[in-house]
C-alpha positions as CSV (number, residue, x, y, z in Angstrom):
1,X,131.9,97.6,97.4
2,X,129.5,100.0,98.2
3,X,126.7,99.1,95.9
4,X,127.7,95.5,96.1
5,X,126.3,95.9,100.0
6,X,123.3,97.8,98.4
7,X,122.2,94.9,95.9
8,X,122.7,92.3,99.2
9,X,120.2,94.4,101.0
10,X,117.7,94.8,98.7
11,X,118.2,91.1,97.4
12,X,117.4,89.8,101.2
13,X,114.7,92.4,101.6
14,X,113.1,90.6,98.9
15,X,113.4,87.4,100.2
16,X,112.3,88.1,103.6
17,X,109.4,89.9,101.7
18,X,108.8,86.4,100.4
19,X,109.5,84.4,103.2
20,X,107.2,87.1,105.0
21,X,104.1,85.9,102.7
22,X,105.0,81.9,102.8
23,X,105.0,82.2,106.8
24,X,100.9,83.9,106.8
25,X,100.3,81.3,104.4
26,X,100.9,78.8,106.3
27,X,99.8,80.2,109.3
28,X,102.6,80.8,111.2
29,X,102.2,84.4,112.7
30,X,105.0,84.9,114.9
31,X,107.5,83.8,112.0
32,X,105.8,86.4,110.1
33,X,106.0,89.1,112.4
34,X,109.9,88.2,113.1
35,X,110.2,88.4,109.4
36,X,108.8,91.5,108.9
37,X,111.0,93.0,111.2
38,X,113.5,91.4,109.1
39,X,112.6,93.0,105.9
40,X,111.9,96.5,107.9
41,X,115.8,96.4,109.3
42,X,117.3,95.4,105.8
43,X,115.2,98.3,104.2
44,X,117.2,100.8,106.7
45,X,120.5,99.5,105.8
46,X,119.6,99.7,102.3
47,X,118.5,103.4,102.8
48,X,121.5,104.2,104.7
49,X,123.8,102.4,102.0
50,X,122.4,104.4,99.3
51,X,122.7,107.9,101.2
52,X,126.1,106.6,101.8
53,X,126.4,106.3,97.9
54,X,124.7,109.3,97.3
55,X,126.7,111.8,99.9
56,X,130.4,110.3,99.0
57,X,133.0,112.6,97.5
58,X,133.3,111.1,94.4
């Protein structure tokens, strides 16, 4: 389930990413900004989901 949550972060970091670029493209700087908090929140969980995966007892 674990790693299922990590390919759903990274996935919308992506996105976001892309959204990110679309939003200065069109001008639209405080979309931009919001979004790049967006992709700068998603990259923490995904860091914290992989030192989950990485730390667990297997």
């Amino acid at each position: 389930m674990l790693e299922a949550v990590l390919a759903a972060e990274c996935q919308a970091t992506g996105d976001y990413a892309r959204r990110t670029q679309e939003a200065e493209e069109f001008g639209d700087k405080g979309l931009s900004v919001q979004l790049e908090d967006m992709v700068r929140d998603e990259t923490g969980h995904a860091e914290e989901t992989e030192r989950i995966l990485r730390d667990w007892p297997m």
